[in-house]
Biopython code that builds the backbone (N, CA, C, O; Angstrom):
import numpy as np
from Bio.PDB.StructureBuilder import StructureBuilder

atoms = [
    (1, "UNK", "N", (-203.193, -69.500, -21.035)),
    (1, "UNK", "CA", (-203.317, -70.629, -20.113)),
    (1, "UNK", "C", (-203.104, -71.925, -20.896)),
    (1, "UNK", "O", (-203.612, -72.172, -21.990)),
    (2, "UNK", "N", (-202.421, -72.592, -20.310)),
    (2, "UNK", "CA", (-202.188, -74.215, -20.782)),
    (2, "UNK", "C", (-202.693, -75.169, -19.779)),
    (2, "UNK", "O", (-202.577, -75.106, -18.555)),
    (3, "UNK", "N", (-203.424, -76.297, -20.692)),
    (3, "UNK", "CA", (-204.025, -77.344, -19.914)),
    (3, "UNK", "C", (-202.694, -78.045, -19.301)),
    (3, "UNK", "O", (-201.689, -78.487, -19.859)),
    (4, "UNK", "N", (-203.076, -77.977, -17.942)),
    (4, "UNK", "CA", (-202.195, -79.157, -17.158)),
    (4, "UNK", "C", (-201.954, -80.570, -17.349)),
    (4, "UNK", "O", (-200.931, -81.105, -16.924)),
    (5, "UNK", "N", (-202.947, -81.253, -18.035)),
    (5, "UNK", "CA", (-202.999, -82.380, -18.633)),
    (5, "UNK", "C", (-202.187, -82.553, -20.142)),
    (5, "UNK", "O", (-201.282, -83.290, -20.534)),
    (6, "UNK", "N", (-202.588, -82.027, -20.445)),
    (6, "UNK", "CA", (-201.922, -82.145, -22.410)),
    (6, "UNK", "C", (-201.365, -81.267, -22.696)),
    (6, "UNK", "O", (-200.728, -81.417, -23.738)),
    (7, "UNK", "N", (-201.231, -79.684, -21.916)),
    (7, "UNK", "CA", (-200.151, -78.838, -22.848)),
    (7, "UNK", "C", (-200.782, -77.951, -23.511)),
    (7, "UNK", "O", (-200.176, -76.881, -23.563)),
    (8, "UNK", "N", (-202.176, -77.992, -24.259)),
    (8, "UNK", "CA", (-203.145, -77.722, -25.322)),
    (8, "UNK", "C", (-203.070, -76.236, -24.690)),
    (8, "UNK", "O", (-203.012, -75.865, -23.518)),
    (9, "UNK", "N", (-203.096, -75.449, -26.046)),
    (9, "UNK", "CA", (-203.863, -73.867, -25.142)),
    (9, "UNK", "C", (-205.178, -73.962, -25.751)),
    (9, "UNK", "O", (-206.010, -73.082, -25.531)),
    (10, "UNK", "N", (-205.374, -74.710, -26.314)),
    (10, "UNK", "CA", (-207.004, -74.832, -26.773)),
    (10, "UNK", "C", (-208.005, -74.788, -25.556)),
    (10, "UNK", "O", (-208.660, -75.823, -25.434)),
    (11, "UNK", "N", (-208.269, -73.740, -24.579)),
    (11, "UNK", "CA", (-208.789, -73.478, -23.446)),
    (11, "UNK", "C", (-210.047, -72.928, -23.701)),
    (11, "UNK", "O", (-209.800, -71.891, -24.316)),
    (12, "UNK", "N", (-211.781, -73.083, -23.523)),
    (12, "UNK", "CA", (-212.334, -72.641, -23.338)),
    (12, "UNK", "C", (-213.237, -72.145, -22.369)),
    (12, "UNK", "O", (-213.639, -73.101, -21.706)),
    (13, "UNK", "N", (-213.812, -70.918, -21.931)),
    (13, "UNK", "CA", (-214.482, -70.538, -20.952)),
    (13, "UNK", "C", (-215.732, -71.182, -20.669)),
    (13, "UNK", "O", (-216.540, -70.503, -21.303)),
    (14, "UNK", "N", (-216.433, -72.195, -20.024)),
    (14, "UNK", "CA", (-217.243, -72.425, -20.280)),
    (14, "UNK", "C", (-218.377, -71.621, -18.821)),
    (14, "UNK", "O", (-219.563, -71.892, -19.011)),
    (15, "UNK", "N", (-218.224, -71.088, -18.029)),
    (15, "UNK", "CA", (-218.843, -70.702, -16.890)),
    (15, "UNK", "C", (-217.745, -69.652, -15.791)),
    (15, "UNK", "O", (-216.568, -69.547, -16.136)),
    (16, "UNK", "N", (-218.125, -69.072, -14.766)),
    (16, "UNK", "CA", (-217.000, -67.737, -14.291)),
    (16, "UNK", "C", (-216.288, -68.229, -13.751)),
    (16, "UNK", "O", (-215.496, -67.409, -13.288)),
    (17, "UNK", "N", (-215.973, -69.548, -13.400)),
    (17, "UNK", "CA", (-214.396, -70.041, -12.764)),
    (17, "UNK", "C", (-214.392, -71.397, -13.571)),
    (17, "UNK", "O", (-213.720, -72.297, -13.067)),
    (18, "UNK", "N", (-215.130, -71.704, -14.899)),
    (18, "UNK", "CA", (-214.600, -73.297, -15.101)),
    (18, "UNK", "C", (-214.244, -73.159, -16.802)),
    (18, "UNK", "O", (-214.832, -72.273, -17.422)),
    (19, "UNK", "N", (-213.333, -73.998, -17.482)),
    (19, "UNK", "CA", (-212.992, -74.328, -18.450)),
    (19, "UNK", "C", (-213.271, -75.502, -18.798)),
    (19, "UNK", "O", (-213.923, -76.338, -18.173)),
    (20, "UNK", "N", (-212.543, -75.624, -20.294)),
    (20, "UNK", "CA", (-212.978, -77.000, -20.587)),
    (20, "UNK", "C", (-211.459, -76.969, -21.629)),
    (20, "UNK", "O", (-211.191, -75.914, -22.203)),
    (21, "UNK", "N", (-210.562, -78.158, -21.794)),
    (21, "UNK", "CA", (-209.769, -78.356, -22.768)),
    (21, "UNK", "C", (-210.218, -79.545, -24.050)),
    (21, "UNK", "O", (-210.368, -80.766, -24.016)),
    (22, "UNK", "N", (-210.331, -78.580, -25.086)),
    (22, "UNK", "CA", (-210.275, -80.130, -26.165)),
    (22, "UNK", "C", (-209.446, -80.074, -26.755)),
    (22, "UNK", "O", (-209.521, -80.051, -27.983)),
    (23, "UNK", "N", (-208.162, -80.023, -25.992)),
    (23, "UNK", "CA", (-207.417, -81.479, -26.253)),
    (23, "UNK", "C", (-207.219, -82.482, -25.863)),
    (23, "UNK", "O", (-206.857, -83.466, -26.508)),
    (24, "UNK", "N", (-207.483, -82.376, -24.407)),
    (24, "UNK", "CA", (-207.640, -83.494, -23.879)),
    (24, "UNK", "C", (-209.035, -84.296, -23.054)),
    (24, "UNK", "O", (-209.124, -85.402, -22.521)),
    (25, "UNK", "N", (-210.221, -82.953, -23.275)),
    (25, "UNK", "CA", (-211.706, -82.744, -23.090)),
    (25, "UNK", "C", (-211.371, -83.204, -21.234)),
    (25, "UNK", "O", (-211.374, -84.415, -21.016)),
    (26, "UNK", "N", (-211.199, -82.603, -20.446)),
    (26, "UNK", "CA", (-210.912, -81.758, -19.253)),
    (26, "UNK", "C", (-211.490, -81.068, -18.895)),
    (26, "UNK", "O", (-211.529, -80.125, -19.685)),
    (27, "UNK", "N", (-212.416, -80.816, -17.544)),
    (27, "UNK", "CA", (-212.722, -79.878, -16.707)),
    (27, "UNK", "C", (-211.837, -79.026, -15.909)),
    (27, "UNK", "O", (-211.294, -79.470, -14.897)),
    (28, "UNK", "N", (-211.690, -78.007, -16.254)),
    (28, "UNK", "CA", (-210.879, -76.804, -15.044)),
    (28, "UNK", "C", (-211.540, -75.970, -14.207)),
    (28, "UNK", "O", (-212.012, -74.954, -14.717)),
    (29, "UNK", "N", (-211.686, -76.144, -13.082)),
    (29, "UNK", "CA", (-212.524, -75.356, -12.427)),
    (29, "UNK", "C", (-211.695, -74.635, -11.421)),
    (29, "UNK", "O", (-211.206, -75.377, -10.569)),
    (30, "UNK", "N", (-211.378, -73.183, -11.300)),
    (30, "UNK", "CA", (-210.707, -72.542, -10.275)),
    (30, "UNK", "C", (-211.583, -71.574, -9.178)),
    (30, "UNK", "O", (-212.170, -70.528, -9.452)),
    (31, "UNK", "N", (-211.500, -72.164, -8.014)),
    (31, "UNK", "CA", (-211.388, -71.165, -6.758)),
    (31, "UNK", "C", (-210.592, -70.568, -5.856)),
    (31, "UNK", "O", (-210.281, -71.067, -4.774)),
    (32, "UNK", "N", (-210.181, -69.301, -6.344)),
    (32, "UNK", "CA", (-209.764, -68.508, -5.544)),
    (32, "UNK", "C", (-208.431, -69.118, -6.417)),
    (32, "UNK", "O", (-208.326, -69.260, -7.636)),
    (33, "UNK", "N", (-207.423, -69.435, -5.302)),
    (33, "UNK", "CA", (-205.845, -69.927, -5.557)),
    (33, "UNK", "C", (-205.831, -71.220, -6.107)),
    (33, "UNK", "O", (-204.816, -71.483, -6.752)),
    (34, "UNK", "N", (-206.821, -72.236, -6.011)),
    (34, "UNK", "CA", (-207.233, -72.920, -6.171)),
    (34, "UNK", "C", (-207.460, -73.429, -7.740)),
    (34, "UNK", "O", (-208.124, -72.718, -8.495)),
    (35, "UNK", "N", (-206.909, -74.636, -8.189)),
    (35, "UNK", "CA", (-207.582, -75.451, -9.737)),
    (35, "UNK", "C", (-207.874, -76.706, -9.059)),
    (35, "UNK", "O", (-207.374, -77.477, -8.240)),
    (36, "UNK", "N", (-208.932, -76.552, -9.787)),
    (36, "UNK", "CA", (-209.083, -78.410, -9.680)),
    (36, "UNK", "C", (-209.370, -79.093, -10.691)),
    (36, "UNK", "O", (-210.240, -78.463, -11.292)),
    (37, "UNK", "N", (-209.056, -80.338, -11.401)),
    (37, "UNK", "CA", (-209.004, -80.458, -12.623)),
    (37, "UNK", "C", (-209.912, -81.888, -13.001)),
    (37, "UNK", "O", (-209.286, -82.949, -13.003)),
    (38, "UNK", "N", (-211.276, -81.903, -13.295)),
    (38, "UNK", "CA", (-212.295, -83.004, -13.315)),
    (38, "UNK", "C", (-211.779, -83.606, -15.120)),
    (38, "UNK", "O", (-211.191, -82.914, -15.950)),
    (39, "UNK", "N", (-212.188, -84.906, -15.275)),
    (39, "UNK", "CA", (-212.399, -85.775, -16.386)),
    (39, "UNK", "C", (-214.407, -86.078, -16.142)),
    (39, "UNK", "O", (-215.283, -86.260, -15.296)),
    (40, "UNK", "N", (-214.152, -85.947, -17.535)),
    (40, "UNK", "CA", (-215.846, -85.815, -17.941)),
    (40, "UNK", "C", (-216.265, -86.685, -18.303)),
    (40, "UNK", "O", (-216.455, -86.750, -19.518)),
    (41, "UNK", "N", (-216.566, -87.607, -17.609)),
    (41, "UNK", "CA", (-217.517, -88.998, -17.650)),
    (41, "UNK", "C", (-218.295, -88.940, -19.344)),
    (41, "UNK", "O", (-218.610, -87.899, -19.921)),
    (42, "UNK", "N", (-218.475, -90.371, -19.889)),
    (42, "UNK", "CA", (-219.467, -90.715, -20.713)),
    (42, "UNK", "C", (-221.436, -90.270, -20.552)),
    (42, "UNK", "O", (-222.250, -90.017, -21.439)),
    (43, "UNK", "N", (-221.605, -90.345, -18.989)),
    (43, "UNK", "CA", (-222.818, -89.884, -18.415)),
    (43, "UNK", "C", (-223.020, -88.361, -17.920)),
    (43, "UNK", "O", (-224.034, -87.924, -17.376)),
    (44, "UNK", "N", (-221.560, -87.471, -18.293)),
    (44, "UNK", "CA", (-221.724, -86.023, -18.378)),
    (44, "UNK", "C", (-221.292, -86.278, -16.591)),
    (44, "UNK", "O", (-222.211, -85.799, -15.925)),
    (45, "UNK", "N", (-220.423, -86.750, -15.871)),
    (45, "UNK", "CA", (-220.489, -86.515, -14.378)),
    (45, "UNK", "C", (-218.834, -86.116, -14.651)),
    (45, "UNK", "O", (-218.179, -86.179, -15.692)),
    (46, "UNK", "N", (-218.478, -85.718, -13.391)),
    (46, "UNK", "CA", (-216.912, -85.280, -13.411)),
    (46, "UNK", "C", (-216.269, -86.524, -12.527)),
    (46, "UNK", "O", (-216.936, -87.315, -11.860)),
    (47, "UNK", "N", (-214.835, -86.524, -12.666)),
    (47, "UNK", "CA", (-214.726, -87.622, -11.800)),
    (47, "UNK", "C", (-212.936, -86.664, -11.846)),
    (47, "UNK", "O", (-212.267, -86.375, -12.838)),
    (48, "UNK", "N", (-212.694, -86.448, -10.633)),
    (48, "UNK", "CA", (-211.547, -85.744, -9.943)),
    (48, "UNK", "C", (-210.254, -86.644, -9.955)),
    (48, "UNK", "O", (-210.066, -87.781, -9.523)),
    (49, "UNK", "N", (-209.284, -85.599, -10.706)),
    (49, "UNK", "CA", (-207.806, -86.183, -11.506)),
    (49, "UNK", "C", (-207.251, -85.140, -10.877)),
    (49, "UNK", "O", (-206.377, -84.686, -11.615)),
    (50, "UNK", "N", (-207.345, -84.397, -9.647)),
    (50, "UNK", "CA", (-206.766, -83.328, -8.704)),
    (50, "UNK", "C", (-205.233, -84.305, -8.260)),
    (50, "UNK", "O", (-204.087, -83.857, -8.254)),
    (51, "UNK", "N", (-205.769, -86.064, -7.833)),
    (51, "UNK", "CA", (-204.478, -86.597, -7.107)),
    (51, "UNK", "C", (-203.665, -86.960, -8.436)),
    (51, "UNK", "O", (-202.948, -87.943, -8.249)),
    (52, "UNK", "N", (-203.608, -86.599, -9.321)),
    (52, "UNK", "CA", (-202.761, -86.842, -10.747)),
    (52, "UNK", "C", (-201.444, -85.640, -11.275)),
    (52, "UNK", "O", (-200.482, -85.615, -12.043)),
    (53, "UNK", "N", (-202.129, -84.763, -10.326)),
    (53, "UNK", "CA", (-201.234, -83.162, -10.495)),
    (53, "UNK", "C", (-200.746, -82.982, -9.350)),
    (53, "UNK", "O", (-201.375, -83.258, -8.328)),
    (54, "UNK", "N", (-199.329, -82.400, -9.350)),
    (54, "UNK", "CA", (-198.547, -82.176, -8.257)),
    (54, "UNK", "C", (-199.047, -80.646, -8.081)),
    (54, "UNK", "O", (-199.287, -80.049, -9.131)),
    (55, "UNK", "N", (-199.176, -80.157, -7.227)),
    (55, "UNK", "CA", (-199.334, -78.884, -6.781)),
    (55, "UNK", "C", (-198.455, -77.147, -7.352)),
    (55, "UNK", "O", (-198.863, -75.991, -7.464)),
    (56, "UNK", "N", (-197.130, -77.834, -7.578)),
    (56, "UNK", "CA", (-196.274, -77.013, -8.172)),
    (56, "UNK", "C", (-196.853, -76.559, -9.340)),
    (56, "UNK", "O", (-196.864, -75.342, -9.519)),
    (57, "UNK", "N", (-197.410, -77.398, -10.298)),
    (57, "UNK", "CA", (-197.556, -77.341, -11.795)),
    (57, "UNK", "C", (-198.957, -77.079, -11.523)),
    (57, "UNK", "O", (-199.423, -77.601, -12.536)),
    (58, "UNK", "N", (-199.768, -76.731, -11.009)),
    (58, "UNK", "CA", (-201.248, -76.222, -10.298)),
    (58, "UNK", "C", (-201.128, -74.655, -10.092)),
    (58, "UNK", "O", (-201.987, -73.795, -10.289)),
    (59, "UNK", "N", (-199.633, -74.502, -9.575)),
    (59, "UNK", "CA", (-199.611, -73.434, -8.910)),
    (59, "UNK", "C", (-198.861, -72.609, -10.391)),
    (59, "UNK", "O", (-199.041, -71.392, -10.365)),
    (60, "UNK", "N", (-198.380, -72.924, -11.147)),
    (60, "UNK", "CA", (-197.634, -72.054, -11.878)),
    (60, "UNK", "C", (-198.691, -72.203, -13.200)),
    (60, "UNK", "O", (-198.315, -71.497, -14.136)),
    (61, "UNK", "N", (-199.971, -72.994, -13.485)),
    (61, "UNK", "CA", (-200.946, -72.662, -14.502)),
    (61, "UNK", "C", (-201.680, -71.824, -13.678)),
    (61, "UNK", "O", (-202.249, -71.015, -14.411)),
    (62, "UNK", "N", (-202.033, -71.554, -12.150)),
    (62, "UNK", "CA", (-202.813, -70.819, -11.717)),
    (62, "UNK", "C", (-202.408, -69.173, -12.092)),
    (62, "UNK", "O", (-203.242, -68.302, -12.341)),
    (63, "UNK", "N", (-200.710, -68.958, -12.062)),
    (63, "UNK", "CA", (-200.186, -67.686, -12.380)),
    (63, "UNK", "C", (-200.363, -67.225, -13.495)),
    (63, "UNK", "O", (-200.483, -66.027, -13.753)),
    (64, "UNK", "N", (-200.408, -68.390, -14.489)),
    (64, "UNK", "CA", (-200.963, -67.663, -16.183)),
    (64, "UNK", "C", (-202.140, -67.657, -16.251)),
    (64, "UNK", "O", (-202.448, -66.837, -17.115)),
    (65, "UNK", "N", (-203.102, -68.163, -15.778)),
    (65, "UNK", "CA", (-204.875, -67.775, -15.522)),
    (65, "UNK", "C", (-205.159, -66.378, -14.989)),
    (65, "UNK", "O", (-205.979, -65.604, -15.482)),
    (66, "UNK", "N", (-204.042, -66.032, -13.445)),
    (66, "UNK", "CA", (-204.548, -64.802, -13.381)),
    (66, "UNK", "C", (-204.069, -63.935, -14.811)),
    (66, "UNK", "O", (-204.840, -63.359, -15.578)),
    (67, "UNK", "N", (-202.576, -64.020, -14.927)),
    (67, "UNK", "CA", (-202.088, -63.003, -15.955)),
    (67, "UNK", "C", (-203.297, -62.802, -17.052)),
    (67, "UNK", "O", (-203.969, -61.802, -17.305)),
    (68, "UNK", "N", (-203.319, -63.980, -17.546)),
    (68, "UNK", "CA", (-204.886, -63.486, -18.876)),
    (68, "UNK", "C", (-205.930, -63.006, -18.310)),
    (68, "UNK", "O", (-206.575, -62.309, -19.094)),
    (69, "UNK", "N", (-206.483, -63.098, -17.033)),
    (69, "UNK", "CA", (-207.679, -62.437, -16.847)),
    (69, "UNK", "C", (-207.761, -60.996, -16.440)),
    (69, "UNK", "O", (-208.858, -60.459, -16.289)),
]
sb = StructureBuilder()
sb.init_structure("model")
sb.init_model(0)
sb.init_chain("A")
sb.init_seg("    ")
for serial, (resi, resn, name, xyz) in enumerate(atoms, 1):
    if name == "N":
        sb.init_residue(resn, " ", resi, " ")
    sb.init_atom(name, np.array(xyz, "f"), 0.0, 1.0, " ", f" {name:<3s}", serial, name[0])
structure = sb.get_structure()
């Protein structure tokens, strides 16, 4: 899996549908068909960068998430 944001495969699991990238320190959280991709506040809150990603490029990191799992 590659972060949608930076490219990074530096991907970690942090919970059963969410990641985290440090490379670009990124929330990934997937449901179902579904990514949604949070930025992690200074106060630990998420703040949603979903309208920053076109859907296409959502949909073709969602296909290498299933493949690895």
């Amino acid at each position: 899996m590659k972060c949608p944001n930076c490219g990074s495969k530096d991907i970690g699991k942090i919970g059963s549908h969410q990641f985290y990238c440090w490379g670009c320190f990124i929330e990934l959280t997937v449901n179902g068909e579904k990514m949604s991709v949070y930025q992690v506040e200074e106060d630990g809150t998420l703040s949603s960068l979903d309208d920053l990603f076109c859907g296409e490029d959502m949909a073709q990191e969602m296909t290498h998430l299933h493949a690895s799992s």
